[in-house]
C-alpha positions in Angstrom: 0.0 0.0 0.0 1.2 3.2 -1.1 0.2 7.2 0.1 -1.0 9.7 -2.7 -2.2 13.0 -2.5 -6.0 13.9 -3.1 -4.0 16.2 -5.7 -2.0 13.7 -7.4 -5.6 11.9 -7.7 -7.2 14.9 -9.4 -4.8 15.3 -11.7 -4.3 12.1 -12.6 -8.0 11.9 -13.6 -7.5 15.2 -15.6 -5.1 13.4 -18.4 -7.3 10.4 -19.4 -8.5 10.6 -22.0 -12.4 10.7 -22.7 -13.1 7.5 -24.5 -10.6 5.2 -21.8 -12.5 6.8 -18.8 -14.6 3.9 -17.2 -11.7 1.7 -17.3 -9.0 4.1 -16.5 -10.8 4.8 -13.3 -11.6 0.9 -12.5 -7.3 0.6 -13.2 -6.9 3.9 -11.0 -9.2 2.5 -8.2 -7.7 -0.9 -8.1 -4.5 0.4 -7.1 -3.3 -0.3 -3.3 -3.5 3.3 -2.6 -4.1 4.3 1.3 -7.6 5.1 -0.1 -9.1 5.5 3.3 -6.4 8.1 4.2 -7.2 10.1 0.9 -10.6 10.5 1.5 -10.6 11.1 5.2 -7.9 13.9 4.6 -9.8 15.5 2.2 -13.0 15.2 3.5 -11.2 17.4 6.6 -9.7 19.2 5.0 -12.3 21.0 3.3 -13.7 24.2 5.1 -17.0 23.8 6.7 -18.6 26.6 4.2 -17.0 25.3 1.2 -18.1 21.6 2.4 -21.6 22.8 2.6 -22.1 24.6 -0.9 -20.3 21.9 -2.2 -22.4 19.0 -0.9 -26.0 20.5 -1.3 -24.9 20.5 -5.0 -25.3 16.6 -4.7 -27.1 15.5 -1.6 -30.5 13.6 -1.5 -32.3 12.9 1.2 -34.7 10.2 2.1 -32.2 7.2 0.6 -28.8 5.9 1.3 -26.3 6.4 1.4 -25.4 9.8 1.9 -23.1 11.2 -0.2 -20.1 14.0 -0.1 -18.4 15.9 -2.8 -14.8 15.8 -2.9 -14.1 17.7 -6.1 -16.3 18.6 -9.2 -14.3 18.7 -12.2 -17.3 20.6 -14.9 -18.0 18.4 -17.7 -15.6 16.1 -17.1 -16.0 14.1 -13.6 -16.3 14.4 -9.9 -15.0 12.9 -7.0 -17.3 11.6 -4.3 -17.6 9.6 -1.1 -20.6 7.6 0.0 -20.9 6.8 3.8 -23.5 4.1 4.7 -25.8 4.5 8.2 -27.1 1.4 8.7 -29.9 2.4 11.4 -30.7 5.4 8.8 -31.0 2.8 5.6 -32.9 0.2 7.8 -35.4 3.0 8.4 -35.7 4.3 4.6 -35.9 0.4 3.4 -39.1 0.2 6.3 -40.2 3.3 4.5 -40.3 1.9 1.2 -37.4 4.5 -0.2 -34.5 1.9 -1.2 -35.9 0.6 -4.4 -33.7 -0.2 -8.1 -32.8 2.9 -9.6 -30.8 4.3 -12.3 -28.1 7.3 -12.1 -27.9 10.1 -14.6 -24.1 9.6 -14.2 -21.5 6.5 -15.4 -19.7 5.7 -12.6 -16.8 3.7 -10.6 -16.5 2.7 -7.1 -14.1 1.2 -4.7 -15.4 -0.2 -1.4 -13.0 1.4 1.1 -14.6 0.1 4.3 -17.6 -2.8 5.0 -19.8 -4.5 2.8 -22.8 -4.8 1.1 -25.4 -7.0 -1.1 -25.1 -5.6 -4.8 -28.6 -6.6 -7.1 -28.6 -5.8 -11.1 -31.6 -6.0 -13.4 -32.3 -6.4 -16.6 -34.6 -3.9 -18.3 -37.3 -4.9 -21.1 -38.9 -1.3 -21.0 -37.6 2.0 -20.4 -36.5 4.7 -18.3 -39.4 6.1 -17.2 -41.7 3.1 -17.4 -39.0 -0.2 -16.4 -40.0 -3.4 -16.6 -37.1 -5.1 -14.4 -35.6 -8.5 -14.2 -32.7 -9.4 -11.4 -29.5 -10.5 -13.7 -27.3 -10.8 -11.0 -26.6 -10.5 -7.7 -23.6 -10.1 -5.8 -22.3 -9.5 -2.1 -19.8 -6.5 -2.6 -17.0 -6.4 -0.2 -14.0 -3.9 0.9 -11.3 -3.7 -2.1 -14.1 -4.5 -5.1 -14.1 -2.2 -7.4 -16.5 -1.9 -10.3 -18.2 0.4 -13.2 -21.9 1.0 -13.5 -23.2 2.8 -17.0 -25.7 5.5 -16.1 -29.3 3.8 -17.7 -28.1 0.4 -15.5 -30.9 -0.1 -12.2 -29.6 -1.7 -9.1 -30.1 -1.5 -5.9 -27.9 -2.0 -2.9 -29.4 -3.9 -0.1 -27.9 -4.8 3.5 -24.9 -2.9 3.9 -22.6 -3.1 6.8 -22.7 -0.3 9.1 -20.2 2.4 7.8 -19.4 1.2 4.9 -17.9 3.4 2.9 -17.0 3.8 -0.9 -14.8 6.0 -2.9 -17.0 6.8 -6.4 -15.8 8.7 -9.6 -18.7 9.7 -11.6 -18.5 10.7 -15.1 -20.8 13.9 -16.6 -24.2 13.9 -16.1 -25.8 12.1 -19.1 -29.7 13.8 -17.6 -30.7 16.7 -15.7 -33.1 14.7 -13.3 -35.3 17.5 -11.1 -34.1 17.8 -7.9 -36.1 19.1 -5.2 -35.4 21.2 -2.5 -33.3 20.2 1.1 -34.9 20.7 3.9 -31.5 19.2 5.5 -29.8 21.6 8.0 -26.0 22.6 8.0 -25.8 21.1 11.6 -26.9 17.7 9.7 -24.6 17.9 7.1 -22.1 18.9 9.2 -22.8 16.2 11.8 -23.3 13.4 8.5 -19.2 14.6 7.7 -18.0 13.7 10.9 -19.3 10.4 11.3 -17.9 9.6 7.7 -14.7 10.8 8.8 -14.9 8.7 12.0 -15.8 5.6 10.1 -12.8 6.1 7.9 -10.2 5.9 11.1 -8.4 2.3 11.7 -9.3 1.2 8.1 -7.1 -2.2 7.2 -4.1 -1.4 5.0 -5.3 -1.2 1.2 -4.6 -4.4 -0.8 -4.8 -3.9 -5.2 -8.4 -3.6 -6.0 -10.6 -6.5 -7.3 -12.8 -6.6 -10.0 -16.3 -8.8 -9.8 -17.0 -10.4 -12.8 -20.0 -8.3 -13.4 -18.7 -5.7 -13.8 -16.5 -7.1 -16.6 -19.3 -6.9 -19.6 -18.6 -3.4 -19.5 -15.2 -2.9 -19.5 -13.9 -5.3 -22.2 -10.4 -4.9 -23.2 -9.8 -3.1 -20.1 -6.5 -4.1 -18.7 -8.2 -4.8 -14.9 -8.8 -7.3 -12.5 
C-alpha cells in the first residue's frame, strides 16, 4: 500500500483521456493506494462553508447512502464519497425508499470500508416506465471495485454499518429534477464527521478486485 495526494488523484483523472475513462478509473481505483487516508484527509480538510455549498450540490435525502463531494471537475467528472448508516437505511428500506434505480451519471466505485449486497436487473422497457428482471446479484466487499453505465438499475441492499466507498462519476448524461433540502448545515455537518470517523483504523489497502459483473462493460480493459 502506497500514500497519494488527493491532488495527485485529481490530476491524474484530468489526463485520461475521454473514451478510456470507465476503465482508466476501474485501473486507478484498483491500485493499493491508502484510499481510506485520501478520502478522510480530504474530507477534513475542506472548510466547513465550502463543504456545505459543495455538498447540497449533490445530496438527497430520504435514501442511502449519503453522499459527499470531494471535487467537481465541470463536464468532465467528480470525486465523491458515499458513507452508509445502517440504522438510517434500515429506516428508509421500512419506508419503502430503497428501491432499483438508475443514475444520470457513469460511474466507478471502490469499497473502502464494509460491505454490502449488490442486485442488477435487466430492463425490457424503459426509463421512465421499467420493466425489471434481477441478472445478477452479488455481495460486494471492501477492495471491489467496479463500473456502473448510467441507464443500469440496481439497488444495494444490507450494507454493513459504515461502509464506505470511494466513487468517480463521469458527466451527467440527464438533468433529473431535484427538489429542494430541507437538510440543516448542523446535519450535514454532523453526517461529515461520522464519515470521517468511520474512515479511522481502516485495514491497509490491498490492489483492487474486479467482480466479474462488472466485466461486460469494461472489455479490453487491462483490470482485475
Amino acid at each position: 500500500m502506497r500514500r497519494t495526494s488527493f491532488e495527485e488523484l485529481v490530476e491524474r483523472l484530468r489526463t485520461v483521456p475521454r473514451d478510456r475513462f470507465p476503465a482508466a478509473c476501474v485501473e486507478l481505483l484498483s491500485e493499493p493506494i491508502d484510499w481510506a487516508a485520501l478520502a478522510r484527509d480530504r474530507l477534513a480538510s475542506i472548510p466547513d462553508g465550502e463543504f456545505l455549498m459543495m455538498t447540497r450540490r449533490i445530496f438527497v435525502e430520504g435514501v442511502e447512502p449519503k453522499v459527499f463531494l470531494l471535487h467537481d471537475e465541470p463536464g468532465r467528472f467528480r470525486i465523491v464519497l458515499n458513507h452508509f448508516d445502517r440504522s438510517s437505511f434500515d429506516r428508509h428500506w421500512s419506508a419503502g425508499r430503497i428501491t432499483p434505480h438508475y443514475h444520470h451519471f457513469d460511474f466507478s466505485t471502490r469499497l473502502i470500508r464494509g460491505h454490502y449486497h449488490h442486485w442488477l436487473f435487466e430492463n425490457s422497457g424503459t426509463l421512465d416506465r421499467p420493466e425489471l428482471a434481477t441478472w445478477h446479484r452479488t455481495r460486494d466487499l471492501v477492495g471491489h471495485v467496479y463500473f456502473l453505465p448510467w441507464d443500469e438499475f440496481h439497488c444495494v441492499l444490507a450494507p454493513e454499518h459504515d461502509t464506505v466507498s470511494l466513487q468517480i462519476r463521469g458527466p451527467a448524461r440527464s438533468r433529473p429534477r431535484r427538489p429542494e433540502l430541507t437538510v440543516s448545515d448542523a446535519e450535514l455537518l454532523a453526517a461529515r464527521d461520522a464519515a470521517v470517523k468511520a474512515l479511522l483504523d481502516v485495514p491497509p489497502a490491498e490492489s483492487g478486485v474486479v467482480p466479474e459483473f462488472a466485466h461486460r462493460w469494461l472489455a479490453g480493459a487491462t483490470v482485475g
